[in-house]
N, C-alpha and C positions, 0 to 999 in steps of 0.2 A: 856781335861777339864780345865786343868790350860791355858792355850792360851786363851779359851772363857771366863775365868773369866777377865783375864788381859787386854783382848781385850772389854769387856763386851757386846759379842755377846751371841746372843745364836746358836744354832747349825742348826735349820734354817737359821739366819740370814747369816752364816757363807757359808752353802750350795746355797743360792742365787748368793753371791759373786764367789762364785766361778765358778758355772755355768756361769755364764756372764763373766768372766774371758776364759772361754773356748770356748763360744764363740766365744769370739772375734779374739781368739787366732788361733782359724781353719779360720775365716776370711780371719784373713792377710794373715795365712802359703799359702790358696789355691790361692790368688790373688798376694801376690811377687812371690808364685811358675808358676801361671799361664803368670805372667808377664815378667817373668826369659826364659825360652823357647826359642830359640835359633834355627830357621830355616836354612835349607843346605843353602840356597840362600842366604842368612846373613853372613854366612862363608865365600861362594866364594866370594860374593860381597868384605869385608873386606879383603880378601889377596891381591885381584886386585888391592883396592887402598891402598894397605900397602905393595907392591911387593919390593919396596927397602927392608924394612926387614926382609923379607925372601928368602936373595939373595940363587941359587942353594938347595932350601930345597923345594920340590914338598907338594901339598897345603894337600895330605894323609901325610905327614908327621910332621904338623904344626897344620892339624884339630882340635883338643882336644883342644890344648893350646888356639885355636882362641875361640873356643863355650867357653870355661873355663871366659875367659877373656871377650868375649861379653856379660855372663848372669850376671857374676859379678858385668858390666855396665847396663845394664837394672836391677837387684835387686836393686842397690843403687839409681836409678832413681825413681823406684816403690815407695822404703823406704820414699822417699825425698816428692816423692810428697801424700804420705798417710800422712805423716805428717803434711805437707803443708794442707791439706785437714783439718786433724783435728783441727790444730791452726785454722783455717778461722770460725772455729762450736764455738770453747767455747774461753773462757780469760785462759789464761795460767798462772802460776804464780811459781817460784821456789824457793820454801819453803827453801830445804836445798841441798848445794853442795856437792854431794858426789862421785865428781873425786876424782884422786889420786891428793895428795895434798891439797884439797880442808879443808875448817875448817868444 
């Protein structure tokens, strides 16, 4: 109750937001999840052309680290371009910095 007064929501208004907050939020999770996904074919292809760095280490023994390392690079692609998406919808503006460091 003290949140909604300070916030001057009331407790529907409060439950809208946050619904929409969820959302959005299963959105992205099933689409960077769905974009993340990492086929056997992706793998082998990847060792073939990255054989130098995996000199004498068979491609069952490098597996994990390659699917590890490939969905990590399609997440941050996915990330990249959903954002890129939404910049392109609305004006963006940044009110206040709050990295480390930042004032």
């Amino acid at each position: 109750q003290v949140f909604l007064r300070a916030s001057d929501l009331t407790e529907e208004e409060l439950l809208v937001v946050l619904r929409r907050m969820l959302r959005v939020q299963r959105f992205l999770d099933s689409r960077v999840r769905f974009a993340s996904q990492v086929k056997s074919g992706e793998i082998e292809a990847y060792y073939k052309s990255h054989a130098d760095e995996f000199t004498g280490r068979k491609l069952e023994a490098v597996r994990d680290a390659i699917k590890t390392h490939l969905s990590k690079k399609k997440t941050e692609s996915e990330v990249k371009q959903v954002v890129a998406e939404l910049r392109s919808r609305a004006d963006i503006r940044i009110l206040e910095d709050f990295s480390m460091g930042g004032s």
